[in-house]
C-alpha positions as CSV (number, residue, x, y, z in Angstrom):
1,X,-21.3,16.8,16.3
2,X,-19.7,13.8,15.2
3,X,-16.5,13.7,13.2
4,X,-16.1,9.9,11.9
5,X,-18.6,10.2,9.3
6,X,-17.6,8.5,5.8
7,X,-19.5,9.0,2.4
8,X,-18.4,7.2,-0.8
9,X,-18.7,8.9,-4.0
10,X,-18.7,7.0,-7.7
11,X,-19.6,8.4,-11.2
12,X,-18.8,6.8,-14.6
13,X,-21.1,8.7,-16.8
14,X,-20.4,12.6,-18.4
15,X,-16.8,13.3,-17.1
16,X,-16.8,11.1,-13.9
17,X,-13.9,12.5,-12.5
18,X,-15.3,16.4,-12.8
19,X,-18.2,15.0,-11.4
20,X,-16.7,13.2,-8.2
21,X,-14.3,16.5,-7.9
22,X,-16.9,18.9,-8.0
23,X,-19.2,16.7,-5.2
24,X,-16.4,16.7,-2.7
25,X,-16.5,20.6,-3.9
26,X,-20.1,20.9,-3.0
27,X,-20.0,19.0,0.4
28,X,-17.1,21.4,1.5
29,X,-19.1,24.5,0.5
30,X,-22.1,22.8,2.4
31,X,-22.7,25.0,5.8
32,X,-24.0,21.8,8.1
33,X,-20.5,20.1,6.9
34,X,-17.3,20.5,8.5
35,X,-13.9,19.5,8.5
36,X,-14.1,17.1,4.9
37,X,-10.8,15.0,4.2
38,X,-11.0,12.8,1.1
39,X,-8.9,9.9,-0.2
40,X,-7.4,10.1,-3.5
41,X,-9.6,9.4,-6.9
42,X,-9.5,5.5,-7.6
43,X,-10.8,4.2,-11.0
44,X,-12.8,0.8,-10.5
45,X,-14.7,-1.6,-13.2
46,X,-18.4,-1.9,-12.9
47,X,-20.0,-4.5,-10.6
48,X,-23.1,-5.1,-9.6
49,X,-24.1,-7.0,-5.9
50,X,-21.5,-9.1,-4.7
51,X,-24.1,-12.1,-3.6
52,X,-24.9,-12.3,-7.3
53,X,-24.9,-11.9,-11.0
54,X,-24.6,-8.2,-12.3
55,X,-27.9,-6.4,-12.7
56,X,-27.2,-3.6,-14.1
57,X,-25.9,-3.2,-18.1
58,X,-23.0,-5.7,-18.5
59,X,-21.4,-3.0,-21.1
60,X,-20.9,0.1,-18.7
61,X,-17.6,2.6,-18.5
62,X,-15.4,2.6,-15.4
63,X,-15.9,4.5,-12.3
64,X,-13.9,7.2,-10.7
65,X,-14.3,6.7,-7.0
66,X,-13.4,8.1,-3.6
67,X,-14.4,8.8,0.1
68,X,-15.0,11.5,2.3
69,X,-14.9,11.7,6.5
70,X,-16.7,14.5,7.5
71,X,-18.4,16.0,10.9
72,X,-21.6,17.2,10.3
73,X,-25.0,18.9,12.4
74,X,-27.1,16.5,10.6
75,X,-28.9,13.6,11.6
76,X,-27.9,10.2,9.3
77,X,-31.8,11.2,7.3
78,X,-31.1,14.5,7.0
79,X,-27.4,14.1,5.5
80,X,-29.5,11.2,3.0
81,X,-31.4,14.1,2.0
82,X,-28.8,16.8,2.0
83,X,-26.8,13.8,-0.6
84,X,-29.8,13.0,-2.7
85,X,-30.2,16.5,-3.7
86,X,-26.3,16.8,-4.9
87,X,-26.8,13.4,-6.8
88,X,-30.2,15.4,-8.3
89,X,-27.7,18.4,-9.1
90,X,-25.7,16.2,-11.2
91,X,-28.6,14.4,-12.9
92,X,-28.6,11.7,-11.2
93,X,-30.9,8.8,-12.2
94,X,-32.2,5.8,-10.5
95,X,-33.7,3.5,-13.5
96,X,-31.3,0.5,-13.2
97,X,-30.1,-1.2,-9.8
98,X,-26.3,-0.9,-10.3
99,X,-26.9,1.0,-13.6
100,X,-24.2,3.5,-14.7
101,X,-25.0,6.9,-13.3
102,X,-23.3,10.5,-12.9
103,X,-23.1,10.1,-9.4
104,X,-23.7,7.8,-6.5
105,X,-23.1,9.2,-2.8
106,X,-23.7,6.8,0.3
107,X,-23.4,7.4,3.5
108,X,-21.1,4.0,4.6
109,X,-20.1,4.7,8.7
110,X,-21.6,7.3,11.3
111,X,-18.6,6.7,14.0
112,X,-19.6,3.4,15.5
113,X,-23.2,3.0,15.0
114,X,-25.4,0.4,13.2
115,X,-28.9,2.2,11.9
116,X,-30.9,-0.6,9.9
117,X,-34.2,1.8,8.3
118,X,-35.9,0.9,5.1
119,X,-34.2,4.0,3.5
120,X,-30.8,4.2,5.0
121,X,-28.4,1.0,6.6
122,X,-24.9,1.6,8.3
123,X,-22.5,0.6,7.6
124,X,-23.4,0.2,4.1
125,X,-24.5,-2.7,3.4
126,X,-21.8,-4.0,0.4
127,X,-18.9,-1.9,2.7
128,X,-16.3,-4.8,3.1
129,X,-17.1,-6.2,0.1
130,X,-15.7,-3.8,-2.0
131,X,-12.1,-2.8,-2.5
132,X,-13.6,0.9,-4.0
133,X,-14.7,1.3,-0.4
134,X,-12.4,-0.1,1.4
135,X,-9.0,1.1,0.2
136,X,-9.9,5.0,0.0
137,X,-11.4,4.1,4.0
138,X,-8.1,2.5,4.6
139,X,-6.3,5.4,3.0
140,X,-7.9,8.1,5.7
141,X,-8.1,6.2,8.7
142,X,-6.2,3.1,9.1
143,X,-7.1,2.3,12.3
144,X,-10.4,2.4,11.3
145,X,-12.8,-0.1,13.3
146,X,-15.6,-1.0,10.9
147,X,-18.7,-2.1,13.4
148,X,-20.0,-6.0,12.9
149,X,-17.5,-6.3,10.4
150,X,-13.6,-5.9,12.5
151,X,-10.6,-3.0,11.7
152,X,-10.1,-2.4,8.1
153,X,-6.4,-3.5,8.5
154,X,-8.1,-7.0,8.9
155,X,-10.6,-6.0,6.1
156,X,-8.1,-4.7,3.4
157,X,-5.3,-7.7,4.1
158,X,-8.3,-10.2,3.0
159,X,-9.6,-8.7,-0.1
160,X,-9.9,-10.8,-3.3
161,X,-6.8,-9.1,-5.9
162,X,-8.2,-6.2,-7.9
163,X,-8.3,-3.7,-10.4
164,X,-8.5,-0.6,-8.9
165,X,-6.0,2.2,-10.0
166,X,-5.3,5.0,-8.0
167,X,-5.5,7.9,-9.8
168,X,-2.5,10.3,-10.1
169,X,-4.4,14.0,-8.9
């Protein structure tokens, strides 16, 4: 079983943060998912990919995001799965590329490995370039060695400055 598994959660649509509390709720209760520590709740403005112009609705609300390490019994395909079908809980919709939604859960590290599959890459492919990621990673394992991309101390230090508010629980 392996224990440095990290999943980032966003939502900006109907109650975001109840959303993102009641996911971290949901993988706790879930029986192939053990030992869950999550960062604080971090509100972030929209973006879409960092190589590019925004895709998705230049108008959107702010997210409420965090992250979760986890162990787990699943294989990186089955926890996809086991994540799609809590996004599909929470009504989750996949019409726009980087379109507001009621929840977003990607897996972003599996302990050191690199898996590049037409449904699933880790680490995540937008990781390091996003201080919604990187600062709740930071916050639960600061000697955290991202793979291809160098310890987040490194990662963190050299991020552009930001909006991103941690949220008082």
């Amino acid at each position: 079983m392996n224990s440095e598994i990290y999943i980032g959660l966003g939502s900006n649509l109907e109650s975001p943060r109840q959303q993102v509390q009641d996911a971290i709720k949901e993988l706790r209760a879930h029986p192939a998912i053990f030992n869950l520590h999550a960062s604080s709740l971090y509100q972030s403005k929209p973006l879409g990919p960092s190589a590019g112009p925004s895709i998705g609705p230049s108008e959107q609300p702010d997210y409420i995001n965090a992250v979760v390490q986890i162990a787990t019994s699943l294989a990186p395909q089955q926890l996809l799965f086991e994540l799609q079908q809590i996004e599909n809980l929470h009504q989750r919709k996949r019409e726009i590329r980087w379109g507001p939604r009621t929840l977003d859960l990607d897996i972003l590290l599996w302990h050191q490995q690199i898996i590049n599959t037409p449904t699933l890459n880790i680490p995540h492919l937008e990781v390091c370039n996003r201080d919604f990621v990187l600062i709740p990673l930071y916050e639960l394992n600061r000697n955290l060695h991202i793979p291809t991309y160098g310890p987040i101390e490194t990662l963190v230090r050299t991020l552009e400055p930001h909006s991103l508010k941690k949220l008082i629980p």
